[in-house]
Structure formats: structure tokens, C-alpha cells
C-alpha positions in Angstrom: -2.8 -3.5 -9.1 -5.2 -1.7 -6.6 -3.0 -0.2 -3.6 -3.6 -2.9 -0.8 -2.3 -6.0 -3.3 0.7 -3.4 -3.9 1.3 -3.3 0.1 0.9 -7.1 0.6 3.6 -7.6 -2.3 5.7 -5.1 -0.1 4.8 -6.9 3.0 5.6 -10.4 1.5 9.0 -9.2 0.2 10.1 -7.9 3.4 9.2 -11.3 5.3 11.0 -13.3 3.0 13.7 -11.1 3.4 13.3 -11.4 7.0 12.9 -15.5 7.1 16.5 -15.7 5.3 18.0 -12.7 7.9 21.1 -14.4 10.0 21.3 -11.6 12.7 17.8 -11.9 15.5 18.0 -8.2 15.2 18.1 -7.7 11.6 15.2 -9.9 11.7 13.2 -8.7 14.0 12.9 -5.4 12.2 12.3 -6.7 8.9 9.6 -8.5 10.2 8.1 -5.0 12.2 8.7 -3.6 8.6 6.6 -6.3 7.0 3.6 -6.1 9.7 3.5 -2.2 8.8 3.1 -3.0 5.7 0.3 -5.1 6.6 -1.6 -2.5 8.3 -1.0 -0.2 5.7 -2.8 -3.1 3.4 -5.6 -3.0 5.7 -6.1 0.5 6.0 -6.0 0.9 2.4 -9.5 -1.1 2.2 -11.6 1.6 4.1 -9.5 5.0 3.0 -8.3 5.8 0.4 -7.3 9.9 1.7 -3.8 9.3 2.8 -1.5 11.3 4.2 1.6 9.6 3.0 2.1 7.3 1.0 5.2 5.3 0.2 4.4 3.7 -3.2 4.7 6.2 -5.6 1.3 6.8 -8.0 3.0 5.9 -11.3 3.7 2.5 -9.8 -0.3 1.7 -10.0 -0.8 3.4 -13.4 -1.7 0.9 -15.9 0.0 1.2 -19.1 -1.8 2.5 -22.2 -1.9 0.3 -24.9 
């Protein structure tokens, strides 16, 4: 999975997560969470020189077989 569909996965999560939230506030930063994640989906697409990154490399290592 290349980096941006890993940050739209993240991104969907957290809006889901967001969509079921009973407290506005809870909400509201799920959903600031979620357009982060966005960006960070965007960004990935021109650079790929980060300075930090949250997903962890192993997670887009694709298994030997």
C-alpha cells in the first residue's frame, strides 16, 4: 500500500470514528485529526523526504513470499 492510501485509511478511520462521537467536542477534534491526515495524504504525492512520519515503515513492507 503506497504511503498516501495508508493516510486516507487513517483519515477514513478517524471520521468514522468522528461521525459516531456523542460529545461536539470529541467530535470536532476527531474530525481536525482526520483532515490532517488528509493533508498528510496530499503531501505524500509530491515528497516523499519527510520529516516525521507517523506510520511506521514496516507497516508498508510487503511480505515476502
Amino acid at each position: 500500500m503506497r504511503r498516501q492510501d495508508e493516510y486516507r485509511q487513517l483519515a477514513n478511520d478517524v471520521l468514522r470514528r468522528a461521525s459516531a462521537e456523542q460529545s461536539a467536542q470529541l467530535k470536532a477534534q476527531w474530525e481536525i485529526l482526520g483532515a490532517r491526515y488528509m493533508e498528510l495524504a496530499e503531501q505524500s504525492k509530491v515528497t516523499t523526504d519527510t520529516v516525521y512520519d507517523p506510520i511506521p515503515w514496516d507497516r508498508l513492507r510487503v511480505p515476502k513470499r
